[in-house]
C-alpha positions as CSV (number, residue, x, y, z in Angstrom):
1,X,104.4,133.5,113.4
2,X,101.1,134.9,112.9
3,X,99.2,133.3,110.0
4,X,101.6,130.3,109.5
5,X,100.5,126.7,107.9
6,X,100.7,124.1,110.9
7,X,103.9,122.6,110.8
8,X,103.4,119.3,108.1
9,X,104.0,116.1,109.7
10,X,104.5,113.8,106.9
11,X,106.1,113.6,103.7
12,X,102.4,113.6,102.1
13,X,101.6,116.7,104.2
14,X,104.7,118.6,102.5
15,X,103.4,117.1,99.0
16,X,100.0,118.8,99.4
17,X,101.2,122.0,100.2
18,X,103.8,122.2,97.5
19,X,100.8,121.0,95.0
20,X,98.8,124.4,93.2
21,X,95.5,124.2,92.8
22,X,95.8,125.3,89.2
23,X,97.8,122.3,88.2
24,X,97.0,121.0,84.7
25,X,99.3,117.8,84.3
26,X,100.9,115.7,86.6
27,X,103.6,112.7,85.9
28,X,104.6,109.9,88.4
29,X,107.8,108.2,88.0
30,X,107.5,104.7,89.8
31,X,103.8,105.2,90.7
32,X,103.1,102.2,92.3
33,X,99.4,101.9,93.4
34,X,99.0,105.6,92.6
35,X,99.1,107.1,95.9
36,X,101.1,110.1,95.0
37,X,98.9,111.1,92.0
38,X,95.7,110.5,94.0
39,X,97.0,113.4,95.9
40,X,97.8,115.1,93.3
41,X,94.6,114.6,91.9
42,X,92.9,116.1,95.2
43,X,94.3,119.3,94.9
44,X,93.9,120.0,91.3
45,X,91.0,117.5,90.5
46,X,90.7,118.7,86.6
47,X,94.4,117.8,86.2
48,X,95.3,115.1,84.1
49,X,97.7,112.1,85.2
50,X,100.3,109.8,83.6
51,X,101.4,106.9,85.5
52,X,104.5,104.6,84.9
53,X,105.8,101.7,86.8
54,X,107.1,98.4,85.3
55,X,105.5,96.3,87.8
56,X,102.2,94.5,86.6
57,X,100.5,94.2,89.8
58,X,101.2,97.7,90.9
59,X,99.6,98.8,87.9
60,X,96.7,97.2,88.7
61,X,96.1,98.8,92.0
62,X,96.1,101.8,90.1
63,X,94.1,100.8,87.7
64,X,91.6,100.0,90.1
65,X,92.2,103.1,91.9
66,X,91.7,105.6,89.2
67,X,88.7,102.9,87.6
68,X,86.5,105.7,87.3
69,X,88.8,108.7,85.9
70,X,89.3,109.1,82.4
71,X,91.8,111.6,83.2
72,X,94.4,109.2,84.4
73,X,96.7,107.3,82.1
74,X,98.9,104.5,83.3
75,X,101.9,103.1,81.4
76,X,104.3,100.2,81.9
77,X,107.7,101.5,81.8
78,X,110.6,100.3,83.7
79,X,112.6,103.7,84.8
80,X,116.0,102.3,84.5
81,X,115.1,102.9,80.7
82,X,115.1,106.5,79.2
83,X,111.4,108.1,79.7
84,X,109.6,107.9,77.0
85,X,108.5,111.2,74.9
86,X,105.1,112.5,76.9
87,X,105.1,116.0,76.7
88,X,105.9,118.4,79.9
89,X,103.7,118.4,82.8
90,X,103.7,121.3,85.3
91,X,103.8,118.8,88.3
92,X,106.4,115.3,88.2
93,X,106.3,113.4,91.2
94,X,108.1,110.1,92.4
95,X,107.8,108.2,95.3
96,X,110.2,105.6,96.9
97,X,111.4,104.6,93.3
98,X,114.3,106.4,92.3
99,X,116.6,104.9,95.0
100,X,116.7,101.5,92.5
101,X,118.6,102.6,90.2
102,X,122.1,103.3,89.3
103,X,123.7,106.8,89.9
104,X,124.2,107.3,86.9
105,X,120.8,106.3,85.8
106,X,119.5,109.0,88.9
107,X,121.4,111.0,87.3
108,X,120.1,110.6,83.5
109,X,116.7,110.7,85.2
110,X,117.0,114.0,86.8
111,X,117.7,115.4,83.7
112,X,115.1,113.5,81.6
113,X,112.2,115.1,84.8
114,X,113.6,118.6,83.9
115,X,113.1,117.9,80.3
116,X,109.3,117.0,80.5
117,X,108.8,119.9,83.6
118,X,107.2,122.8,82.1
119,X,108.6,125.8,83.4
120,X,107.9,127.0,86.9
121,X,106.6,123.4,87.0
122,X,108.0,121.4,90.0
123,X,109.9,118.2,90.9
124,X,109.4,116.5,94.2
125,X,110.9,112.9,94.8
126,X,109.9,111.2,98.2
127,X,112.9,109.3,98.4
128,X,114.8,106.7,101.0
129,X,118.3,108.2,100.6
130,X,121.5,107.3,102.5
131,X,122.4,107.9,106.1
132,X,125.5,109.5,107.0
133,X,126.7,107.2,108.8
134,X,126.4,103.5,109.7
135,X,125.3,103.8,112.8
136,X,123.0,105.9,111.7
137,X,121.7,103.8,108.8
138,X,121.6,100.7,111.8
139,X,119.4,102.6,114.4
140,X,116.5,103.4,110.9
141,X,117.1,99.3,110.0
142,X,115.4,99.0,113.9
143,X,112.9,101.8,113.7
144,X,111.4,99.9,111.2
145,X,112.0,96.5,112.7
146,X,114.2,95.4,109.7
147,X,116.6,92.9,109.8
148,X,118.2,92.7,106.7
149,X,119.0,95.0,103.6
150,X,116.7,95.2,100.3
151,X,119.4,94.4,97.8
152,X,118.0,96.6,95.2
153,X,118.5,99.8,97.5
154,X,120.9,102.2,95.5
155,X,120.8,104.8,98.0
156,X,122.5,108.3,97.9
157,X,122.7,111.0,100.4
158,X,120.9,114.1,100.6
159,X,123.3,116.4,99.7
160,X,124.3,114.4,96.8
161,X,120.9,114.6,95.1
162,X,120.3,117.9,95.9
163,X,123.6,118.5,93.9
164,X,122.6,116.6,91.1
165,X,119.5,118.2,90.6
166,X,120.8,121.7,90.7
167,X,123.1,120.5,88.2
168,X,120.4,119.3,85.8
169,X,119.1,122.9,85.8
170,X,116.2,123.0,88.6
171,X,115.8,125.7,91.0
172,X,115.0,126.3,94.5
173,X,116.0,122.4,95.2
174,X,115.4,121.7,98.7
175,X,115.3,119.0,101.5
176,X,111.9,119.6,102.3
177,X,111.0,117.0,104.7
178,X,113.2,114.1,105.9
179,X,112.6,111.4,108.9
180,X,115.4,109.2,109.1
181,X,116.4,107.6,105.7
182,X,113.2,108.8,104.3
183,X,113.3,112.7,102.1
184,X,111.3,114.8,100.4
185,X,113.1,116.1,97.9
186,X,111.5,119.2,95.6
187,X,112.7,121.3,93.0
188,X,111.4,123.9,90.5
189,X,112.2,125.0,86.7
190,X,113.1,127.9,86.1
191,X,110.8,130.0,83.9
192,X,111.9,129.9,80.1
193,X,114.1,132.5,79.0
């Protein structure tokens, strides 16, 4: 196809493409060390960031990451807790946190991302999600070279979430990358009526 993007190879290759240039406000659900707002923050470096995760020492790789940006706020929450009030955000992100809770708490949580989404704002979760199958689920345990289960894995299919999140409200919900047991899940708000 003449004039086509390269074909993305990773999940963070999909996350910089679905990222405008012109977003304003971006909020990370789980963010770990940062890693998914520091991309974020490449392709709309103005933008302002809220980061929560409920582990200490994860906050304080991103604290040391975003040291020098005033811009980037950081906020100890644990998500199997309702979000707290922060406003809307054009851009919510997540990565590899989700899958620790509860259905019903994914559920709640889906709903509480739309919530603080500003319209035409997007969702994208990079998720581990469930195989179909076990054998399936088996042959990613050895890509990885893992023996044994992470207890707190919660994991839900594809299809399931997809579901969920169209019945939250978001639009043009996709699969938009997936290797294996790992997803990039993305949705969008519809514009306010």
């Amino acid at each position: 196809v003449p004039n086509a993007p390269a074909v993305a190879g990773s999940h963070e290759d999909v996350l910089r493409e679905l990222i405008p240039c012109d977003v304003r406000s971006v909020l990370d659900l789980g963010c770990g060390d940062g890693r998914l707002m520091a991309i974020a923050l490449e392709r709309s470096p103005e933008a302002t960031a809220v980061g929560l995760d409920f582990s200490e020492p994860m906050l304080e790789l991103a604290r040391a990451r975003f040291a020098d940006n005033d811009c980037v706020t950081l906020v100890a929450h644990d998500l199997s807790e309702p979000l707290p009030d922060l406003g809307t955000f054009d851009l919510v992100v997540s990565g590899f946190a989700i899958h620790h809770l509860e259905d019903a708490r994914k559920i709640a949580i889906y709903g509480e991302a739309f919530t603080c989404t500003s319209p035409r704002g997007r969702f994208v979760n990079v998720e581990h999600v469930a195989s179909p199958t076990e054998a399936l689920h088996q042959e990613f345990m050895a890509a990885l070279g893992i023996a044994t289960e992470d207890p707190s894995n919660r994991c839900v299919s594809v299809e399931m979430q997809l579901s969920w999140l169209r019945e939250v409200g978001f639009d043009d919900v996709d699969c938009l990358w997936k290797w294996r047991e790992m997803a990039l899940l993305a949705a969008r708000r519809p514009s306010a009526s």
